[in-house]
TORVO-668389 format. One line per 10 residues: number of its first residue (from 1); their letters; for each residue y, x, z of C-alpha. Coordinates in pm, 1 decimal. Example, Ala and Ser with C-alpha at 12.3 -4.5 7.8 and 13.67 -1.06 7.14 Angstrom:
<nodes>
1 = as = -450.0 1230.0 780.0 ~ -106.0 1367.0 714.0;
</nodes>
This chain:
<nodes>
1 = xxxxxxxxxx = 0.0 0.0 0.0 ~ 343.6 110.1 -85.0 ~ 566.5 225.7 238.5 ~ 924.1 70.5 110.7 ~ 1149.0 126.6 420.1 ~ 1467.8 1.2 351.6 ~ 1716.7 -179.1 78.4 ~ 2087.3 -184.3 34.7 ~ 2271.0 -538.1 24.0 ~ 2454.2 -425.9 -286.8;
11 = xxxxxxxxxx = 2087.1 -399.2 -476.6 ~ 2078.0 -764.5 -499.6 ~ 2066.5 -934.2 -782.6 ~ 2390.6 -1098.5 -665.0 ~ 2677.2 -1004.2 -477.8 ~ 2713.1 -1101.7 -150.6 ~ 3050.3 -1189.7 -53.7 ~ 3258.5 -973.5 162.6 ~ 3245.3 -1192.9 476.9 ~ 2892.5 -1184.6 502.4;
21 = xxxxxxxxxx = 2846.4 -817.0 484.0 ~ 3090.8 -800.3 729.2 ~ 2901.6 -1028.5 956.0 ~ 2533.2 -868.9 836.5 ~ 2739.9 -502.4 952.5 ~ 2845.6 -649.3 1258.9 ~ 2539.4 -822.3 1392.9 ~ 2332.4 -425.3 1296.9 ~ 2150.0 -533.0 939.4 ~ 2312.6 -246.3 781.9;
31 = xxxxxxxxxx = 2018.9 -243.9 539.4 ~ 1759.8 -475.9 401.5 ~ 1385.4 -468.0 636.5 ~ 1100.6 -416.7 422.5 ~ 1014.3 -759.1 402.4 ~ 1365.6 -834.2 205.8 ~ 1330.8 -561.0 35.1 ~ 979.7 -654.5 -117.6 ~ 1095.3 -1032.8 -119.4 ~ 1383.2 -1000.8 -386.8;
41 = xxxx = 1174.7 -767.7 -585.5 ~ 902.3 -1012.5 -676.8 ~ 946.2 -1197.0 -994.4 ~ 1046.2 -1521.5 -983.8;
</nodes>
C-alpha cells in the first residue's frame, strides 16, 4: 500500500476561498490527512 502522508489545500481541484483556509489554519489542518488526500484523488 502506498504511504501518502500529507496534501496541500491549494492541490484541490478547486479553490477554496480565503476564509476557510483561514479558519482550516487556525483550527491546525495546515495540510490535508491522508484520508483527504486519497479521497479527492479518486476518480469520480
Amino acid at each position: 500500500m502506498e504511504a501518502v502522508t500529507e496534501g496541500s489545500w491549494a492541490s484541490l481541484p478547486l479553490a477554496l476561498s480565503a476564509g476557510v483556509l483561514q479558519a482550516l489554519r487556525e483550527l491546525g489542518f495546515a495540510r490535508m490527512t491522508p484520508v483527504q488526500v486519497r479521497g479527492h484523488l479518486l476518480p469520480p
